[in-house]
mmCIF file of the C-alpha atoms, coordinates in Angstrom:
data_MODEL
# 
_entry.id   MODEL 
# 
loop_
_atom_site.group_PDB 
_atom_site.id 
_atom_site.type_symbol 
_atom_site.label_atom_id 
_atom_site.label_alt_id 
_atom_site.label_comp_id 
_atom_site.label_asym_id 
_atom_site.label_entity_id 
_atom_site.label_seq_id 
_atom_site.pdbx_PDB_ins_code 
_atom_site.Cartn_x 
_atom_site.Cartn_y 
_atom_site.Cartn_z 
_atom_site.occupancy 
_atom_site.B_iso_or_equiv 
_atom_site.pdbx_formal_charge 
_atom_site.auth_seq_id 
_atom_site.auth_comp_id 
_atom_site.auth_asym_id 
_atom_site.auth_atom_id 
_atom_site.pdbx_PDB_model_num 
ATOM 1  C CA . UNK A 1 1  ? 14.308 -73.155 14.798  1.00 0.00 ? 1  UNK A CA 1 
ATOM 2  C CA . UNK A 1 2  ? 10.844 -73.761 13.426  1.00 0.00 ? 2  UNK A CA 1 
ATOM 3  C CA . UNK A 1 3  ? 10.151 -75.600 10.363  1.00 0.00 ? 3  UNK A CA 1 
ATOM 4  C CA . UNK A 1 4  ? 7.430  -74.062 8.052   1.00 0.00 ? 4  UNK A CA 1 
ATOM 5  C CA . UNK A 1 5  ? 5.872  -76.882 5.641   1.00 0.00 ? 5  UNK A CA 1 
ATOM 6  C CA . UNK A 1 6  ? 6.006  -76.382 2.345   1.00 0.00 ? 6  UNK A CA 1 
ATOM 7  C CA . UNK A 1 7  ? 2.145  -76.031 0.816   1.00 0.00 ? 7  UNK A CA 1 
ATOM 8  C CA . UNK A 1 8  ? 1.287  -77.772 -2.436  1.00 0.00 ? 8  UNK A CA 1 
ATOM 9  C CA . UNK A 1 9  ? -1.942 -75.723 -4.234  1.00 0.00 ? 9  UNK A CA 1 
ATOM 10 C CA . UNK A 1 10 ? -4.010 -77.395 -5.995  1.00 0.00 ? 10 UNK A CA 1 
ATOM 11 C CA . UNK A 1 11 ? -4.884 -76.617 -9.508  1.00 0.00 ? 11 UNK A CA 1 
ATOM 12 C CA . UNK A 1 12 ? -7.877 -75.218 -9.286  1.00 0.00 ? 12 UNK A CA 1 
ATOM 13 C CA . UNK A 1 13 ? -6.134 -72.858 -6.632  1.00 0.00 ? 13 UNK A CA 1 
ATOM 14 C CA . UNK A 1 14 ? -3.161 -72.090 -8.727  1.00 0.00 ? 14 UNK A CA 1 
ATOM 15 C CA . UNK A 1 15 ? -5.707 -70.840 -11.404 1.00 0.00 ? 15 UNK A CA 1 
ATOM 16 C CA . UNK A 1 16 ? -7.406 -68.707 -8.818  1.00 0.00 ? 16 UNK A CA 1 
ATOM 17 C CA . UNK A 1 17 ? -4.112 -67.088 -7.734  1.00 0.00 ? 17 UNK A CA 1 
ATOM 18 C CA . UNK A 1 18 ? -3.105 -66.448 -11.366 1.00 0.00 ? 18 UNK A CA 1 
ATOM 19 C CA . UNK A 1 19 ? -6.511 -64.476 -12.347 1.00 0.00 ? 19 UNK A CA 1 
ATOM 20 C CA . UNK A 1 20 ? -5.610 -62.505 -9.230  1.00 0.00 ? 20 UNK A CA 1 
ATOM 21 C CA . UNK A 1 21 ? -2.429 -61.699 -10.024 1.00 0.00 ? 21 UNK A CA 1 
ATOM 22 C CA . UNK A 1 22 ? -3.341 -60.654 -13.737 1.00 0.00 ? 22 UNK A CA 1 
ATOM 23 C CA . UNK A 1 23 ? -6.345 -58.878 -11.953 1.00 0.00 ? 23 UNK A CA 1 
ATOM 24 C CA . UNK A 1 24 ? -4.187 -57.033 -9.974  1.00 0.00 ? 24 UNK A CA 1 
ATOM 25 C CA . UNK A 1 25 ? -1.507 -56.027 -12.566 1.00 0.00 ? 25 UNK A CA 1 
ATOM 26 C CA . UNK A 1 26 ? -4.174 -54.334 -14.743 1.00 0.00 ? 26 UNK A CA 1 
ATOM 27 C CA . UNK A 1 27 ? -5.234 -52.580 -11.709 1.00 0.00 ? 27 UNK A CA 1 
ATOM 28 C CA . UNK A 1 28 ? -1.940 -51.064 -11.191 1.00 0.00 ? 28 UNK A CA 1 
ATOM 29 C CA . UNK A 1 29 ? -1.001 -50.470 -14.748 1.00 0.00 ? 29 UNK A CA 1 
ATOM 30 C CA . UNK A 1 30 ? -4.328 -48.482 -15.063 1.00 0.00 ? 30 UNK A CA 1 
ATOM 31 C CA . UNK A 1 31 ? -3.465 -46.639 -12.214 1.00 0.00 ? 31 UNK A CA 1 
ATOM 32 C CA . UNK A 1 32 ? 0.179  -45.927 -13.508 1.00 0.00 ? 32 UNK A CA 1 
ATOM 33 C CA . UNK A 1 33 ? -1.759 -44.416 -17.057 1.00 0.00 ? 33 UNK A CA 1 
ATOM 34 C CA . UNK A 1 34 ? -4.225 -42.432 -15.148 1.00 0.00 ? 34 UNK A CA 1 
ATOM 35 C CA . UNK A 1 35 ? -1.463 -40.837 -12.869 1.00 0.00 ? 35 UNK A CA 1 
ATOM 36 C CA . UNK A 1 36 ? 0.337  -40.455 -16.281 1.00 0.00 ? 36 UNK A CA 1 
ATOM 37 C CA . UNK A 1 37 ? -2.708 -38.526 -18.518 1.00 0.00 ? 37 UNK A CA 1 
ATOM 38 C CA . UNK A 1 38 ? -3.138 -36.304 -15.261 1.00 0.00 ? 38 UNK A CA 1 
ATOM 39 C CA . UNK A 1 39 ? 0.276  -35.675 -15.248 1.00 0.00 ? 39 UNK A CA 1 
ATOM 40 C CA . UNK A 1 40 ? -0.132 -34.447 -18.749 1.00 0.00 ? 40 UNK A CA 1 
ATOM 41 C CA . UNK A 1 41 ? -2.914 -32.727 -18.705 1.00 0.00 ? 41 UNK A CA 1 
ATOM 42 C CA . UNK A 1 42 ? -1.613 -30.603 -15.943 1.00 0.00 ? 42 UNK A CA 1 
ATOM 43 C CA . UNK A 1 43 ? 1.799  -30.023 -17.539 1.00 0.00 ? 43 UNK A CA 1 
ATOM 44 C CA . UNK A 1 44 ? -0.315 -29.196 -20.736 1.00 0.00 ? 44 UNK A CA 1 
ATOM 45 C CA . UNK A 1 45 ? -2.367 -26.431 -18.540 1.00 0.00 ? 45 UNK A CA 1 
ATOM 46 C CA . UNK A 1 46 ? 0.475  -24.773 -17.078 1.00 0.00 ? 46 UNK A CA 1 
ATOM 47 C CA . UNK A 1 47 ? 2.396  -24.529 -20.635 1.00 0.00 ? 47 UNK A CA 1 
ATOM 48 C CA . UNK A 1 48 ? -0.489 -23.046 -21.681 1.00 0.00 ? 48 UNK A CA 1 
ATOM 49 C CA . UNK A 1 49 ? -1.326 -20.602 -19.336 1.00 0.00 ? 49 UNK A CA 1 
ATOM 50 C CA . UNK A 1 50 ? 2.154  -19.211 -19.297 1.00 0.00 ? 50 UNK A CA 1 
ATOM 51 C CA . UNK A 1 51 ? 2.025  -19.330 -23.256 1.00 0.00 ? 51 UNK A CA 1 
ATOM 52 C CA . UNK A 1 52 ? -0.800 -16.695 -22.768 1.00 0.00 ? 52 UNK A CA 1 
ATOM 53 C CA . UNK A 1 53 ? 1.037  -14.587 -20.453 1.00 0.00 ? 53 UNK A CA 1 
# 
């Protein structure tokens, strides 16, 4: 069995991880809206076109 020691950041790290993390979740959540508004734009095209048929 190995034992893995338990790392202590420091402050100044902890801070560092945290702006990553937050810089991180507004990646994804901007990703998650763009996928959405394309989503919905290309629903919105295809209700369209058959609205013209």
């Amino acid at each position: 069995m190995h034992i893995v020691p338990i790392v202590e950041l420091t402050p100044a790290q902890k801070a560092a991880q945290r702006r990553r993390s937050i810089a991180i979740g507004l990646g994804l959540g901007a990703l998650v809206v763009l996928f959405f508004l394309v989503t919905i734009v290309k629903i919105s095209g295809n209700i369209a076109q058959h609205a013209a048929m």
